[in-house]
C-alpha positions in Angstrom: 86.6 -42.6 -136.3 88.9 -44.7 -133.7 89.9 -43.6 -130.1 93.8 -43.9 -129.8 94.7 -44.0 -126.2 98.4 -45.0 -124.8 98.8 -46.6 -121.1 100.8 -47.0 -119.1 98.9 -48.3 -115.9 99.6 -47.0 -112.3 99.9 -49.2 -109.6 96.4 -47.7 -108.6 94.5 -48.1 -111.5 95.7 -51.8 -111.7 94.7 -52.8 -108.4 91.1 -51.1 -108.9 90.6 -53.4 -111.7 91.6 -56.4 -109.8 89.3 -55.2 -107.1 86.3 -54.7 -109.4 86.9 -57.9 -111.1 87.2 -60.1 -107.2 83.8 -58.4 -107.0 82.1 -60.4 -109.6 84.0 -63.4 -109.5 82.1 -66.9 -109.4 81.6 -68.5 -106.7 83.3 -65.8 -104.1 81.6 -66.7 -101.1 82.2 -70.6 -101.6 86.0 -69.6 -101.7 86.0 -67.3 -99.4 84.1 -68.5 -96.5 84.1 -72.6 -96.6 87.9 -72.6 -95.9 87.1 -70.8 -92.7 83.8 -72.6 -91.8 86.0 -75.9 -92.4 88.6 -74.8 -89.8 86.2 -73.7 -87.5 84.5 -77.5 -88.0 87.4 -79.3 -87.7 88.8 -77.3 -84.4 85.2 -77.6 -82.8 85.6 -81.5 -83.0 88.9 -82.1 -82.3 87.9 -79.6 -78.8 85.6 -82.0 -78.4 87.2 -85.2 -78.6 90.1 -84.0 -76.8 92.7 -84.4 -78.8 92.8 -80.5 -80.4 96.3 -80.0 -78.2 98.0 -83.3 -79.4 101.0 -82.7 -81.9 98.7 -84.0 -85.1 95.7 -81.7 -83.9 97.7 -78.5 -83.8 99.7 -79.8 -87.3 96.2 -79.9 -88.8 94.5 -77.1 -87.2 97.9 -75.3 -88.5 97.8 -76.4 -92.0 94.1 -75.4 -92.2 94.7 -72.4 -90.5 97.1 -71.5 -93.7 94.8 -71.7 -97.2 91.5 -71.0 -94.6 93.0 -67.7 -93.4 94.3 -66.1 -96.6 91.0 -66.9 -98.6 89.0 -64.8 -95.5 90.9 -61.7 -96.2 91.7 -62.6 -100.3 89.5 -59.4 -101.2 92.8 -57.3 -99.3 95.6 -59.5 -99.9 95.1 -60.5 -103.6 95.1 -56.9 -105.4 98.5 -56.8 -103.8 99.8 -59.6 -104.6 99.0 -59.5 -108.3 100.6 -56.4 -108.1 103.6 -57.5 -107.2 103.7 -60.0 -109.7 102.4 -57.9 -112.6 105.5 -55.1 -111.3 107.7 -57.9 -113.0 106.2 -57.1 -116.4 103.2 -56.5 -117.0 103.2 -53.0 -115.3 106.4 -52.1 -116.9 104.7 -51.9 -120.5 103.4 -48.6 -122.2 100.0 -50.0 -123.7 98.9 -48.4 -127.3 95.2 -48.9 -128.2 93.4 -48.2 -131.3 89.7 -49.1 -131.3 87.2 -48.6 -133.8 84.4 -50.1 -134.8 85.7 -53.2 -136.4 88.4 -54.4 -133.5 90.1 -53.4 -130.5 93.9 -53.9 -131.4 96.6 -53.2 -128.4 100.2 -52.9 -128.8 103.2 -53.1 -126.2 106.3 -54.4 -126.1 104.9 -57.9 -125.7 103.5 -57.3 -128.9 100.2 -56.7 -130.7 97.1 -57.9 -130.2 93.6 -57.9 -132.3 90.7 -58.9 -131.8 87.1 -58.0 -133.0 84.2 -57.2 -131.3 82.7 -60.4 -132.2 85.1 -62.8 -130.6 84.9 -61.2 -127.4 82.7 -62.5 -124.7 81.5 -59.6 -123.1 81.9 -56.2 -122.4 81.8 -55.3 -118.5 81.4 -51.5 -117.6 82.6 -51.0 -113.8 82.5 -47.3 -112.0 86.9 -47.1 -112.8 87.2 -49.7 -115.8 85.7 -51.1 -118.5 87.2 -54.9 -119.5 86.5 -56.8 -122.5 86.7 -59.9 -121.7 88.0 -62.7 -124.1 88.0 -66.2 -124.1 91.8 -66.3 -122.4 91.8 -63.0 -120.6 91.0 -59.5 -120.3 92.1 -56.8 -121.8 91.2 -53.4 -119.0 91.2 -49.8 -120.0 90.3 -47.0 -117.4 87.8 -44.9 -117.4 89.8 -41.9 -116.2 91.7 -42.3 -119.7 88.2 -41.5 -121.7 86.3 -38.9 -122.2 82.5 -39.1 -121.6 81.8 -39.3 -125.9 84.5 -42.1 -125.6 82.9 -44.4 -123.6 79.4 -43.9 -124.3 81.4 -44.5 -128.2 82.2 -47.5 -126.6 79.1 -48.9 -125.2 77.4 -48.3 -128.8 80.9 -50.9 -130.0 79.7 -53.2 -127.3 75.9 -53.5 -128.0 76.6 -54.7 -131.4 78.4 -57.7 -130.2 
């Protein structure tokens, strides 16, 4: 027996999946916080040699001050703008899915894709999603689209990869 599901994903339940997957990204903090600790670094010393207010100091502080402050705030800005992006069209599919026990195959208008539970990497269960994760991307389905027998059908797929 196969669960058929058909998508088409809500600017809500896109971003949620962005925002569950910033949460276990690799190396977040590095990202995140040694931009800002480098600006911070840099504008101490230049204070201290005096030369923080000459027109290269404020270029640099400036340019720092670009990529440093973004990546302190990515966990807001980013699910918004991959959204934007993914409005272009990725967001303007309808999504079919038929997963059994052999594969997970998803159609669109981009086309089909298959792929069986042994070639995926791993199978991530979040609170809103669940993502199956393959070598060159994910492929997310919410949970609000299941049913309870339906995912725990799907965690039974997932412990035999």
């Amino acid at each position: 027996m196969s669960i058929e599901l058909t998508i088409k994903y809500s600017d809500a339940e896109y971003k949620s999946a962005l925002r569950e997957q910033l949460t276990v990204m690799p190396n977040k903090h590095l990202h995140t916080y040694l931009p800002t600790g480098i600006l911070i670094f840099v504008g101490v010393v230049f204070f201290y040699f005096n030369v923080l207010f000459s027109w290269w100091g404020i270029s640099l502080i400036t340019l720092l001050s670009i990529y440093a402050i973004p990546c302190l705030f990515a966990d807001f800005l980013m699910p918004s703008i991959a959204l934007a992006f993914a409005k272009k069209e990725k967001l303007q599919d309808t999504y079919h899915f038929t997963i059994n026990k052999e594969q997970i195959e998803r159609s669109s208008g981009q086309g089909k894709l298959n792929t069986k539970w042994e070639d995926l990497t791993s199978v991530d269960f979040f609170p809103q999603n669940i993502f199956f994760n393959l070598e060159e991307g994910v492929i997310s389905i919410p949970k609000s689209r299941l049913t309870d027998a339906e995912i725990e059908k799907l965690r039974i797929y997932a412990k035999r990869t």
